[in-house]
C-alpha distance (Angstrom), angle and dihedral (degrees) to the residues before:
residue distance angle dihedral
X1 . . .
X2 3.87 . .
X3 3.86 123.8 .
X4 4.08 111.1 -123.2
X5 3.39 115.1 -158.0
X6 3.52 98.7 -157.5
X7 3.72 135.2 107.5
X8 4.59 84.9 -144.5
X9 3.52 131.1 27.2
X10 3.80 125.1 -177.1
X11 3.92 127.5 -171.0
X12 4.10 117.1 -101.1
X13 3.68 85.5 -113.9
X14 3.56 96.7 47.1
X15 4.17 93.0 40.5
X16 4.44 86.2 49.7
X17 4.29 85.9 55.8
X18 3.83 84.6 66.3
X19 3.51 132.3 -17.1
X20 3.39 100.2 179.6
X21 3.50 99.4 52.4
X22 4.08 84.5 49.4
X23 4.14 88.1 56.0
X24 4.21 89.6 50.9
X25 3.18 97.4 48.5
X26 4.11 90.9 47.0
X27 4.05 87.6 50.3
X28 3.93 91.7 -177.3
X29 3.06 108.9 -23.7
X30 3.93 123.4 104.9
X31 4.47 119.7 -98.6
X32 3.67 108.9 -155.4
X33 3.69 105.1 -147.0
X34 3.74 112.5 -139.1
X35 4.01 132.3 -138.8
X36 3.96 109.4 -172.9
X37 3.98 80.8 -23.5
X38 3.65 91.0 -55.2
X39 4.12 116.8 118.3
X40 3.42 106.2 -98.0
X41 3.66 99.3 176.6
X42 3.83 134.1 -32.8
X43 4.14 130.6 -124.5
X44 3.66 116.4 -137.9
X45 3.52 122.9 163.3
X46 3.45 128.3 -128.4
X47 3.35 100.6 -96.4
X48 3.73 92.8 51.5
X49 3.82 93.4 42.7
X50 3.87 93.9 56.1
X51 3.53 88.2 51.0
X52 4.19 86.4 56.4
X53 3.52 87.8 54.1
X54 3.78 108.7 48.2
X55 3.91 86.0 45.2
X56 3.82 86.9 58.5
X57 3.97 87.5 41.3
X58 4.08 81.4 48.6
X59 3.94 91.4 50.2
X60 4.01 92.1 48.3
X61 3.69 95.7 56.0
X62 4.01 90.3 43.8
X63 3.51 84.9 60.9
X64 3.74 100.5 47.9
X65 3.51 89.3 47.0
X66 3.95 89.4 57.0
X67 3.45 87.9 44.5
X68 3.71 99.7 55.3
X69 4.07 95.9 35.1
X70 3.87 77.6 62.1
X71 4.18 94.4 59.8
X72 3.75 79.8 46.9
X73 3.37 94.9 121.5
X74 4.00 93.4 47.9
X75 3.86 96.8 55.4
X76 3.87 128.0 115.2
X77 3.49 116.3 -126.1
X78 3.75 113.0 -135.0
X79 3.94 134.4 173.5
X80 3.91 109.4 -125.4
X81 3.89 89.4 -153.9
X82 3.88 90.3 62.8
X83 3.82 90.8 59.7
């Protein structure tokens, strides 16, 4: 069985009838789309799909920052007003 990490899901037949209808009724939250009640694909709107991708921009810099806190100890100090 598949995980759906949605709050709605609608059927592919039911979601072709009237997609739009399927995205107001939603508002903001995701609509897993089901195939043979397997996810098929999920509707986001934009808003909620930029907000996916800056958290994933987020997570990428957290990591870098671990990263290079852990070469701490390697770094060369340097005085930006110098340059």
């Amino acid at each position: 069985m598949d995980t759906i990490y949605a709050d709605y899901s609608i059927s592919m037949t039911e979601f072709k009838k009237n997609p739009a209808q399927v995205l107001r009724t939603a508002g903001e939250k995701p609509v897993a789309v089901l195939n043979h009640n397997r996810p098929a694909f999920y509707m986001l709107t934009p808003k909620l799909f930029e907000a996916l991708v800056e958290e994933l921009s987020d997570r990428h810099l957290v990591e870098l920052v671990r990263q290079r806190l852990a070469c701490k100890d390697t770094a060369i100090e340097v005085d930006i007003d110098q340059i």
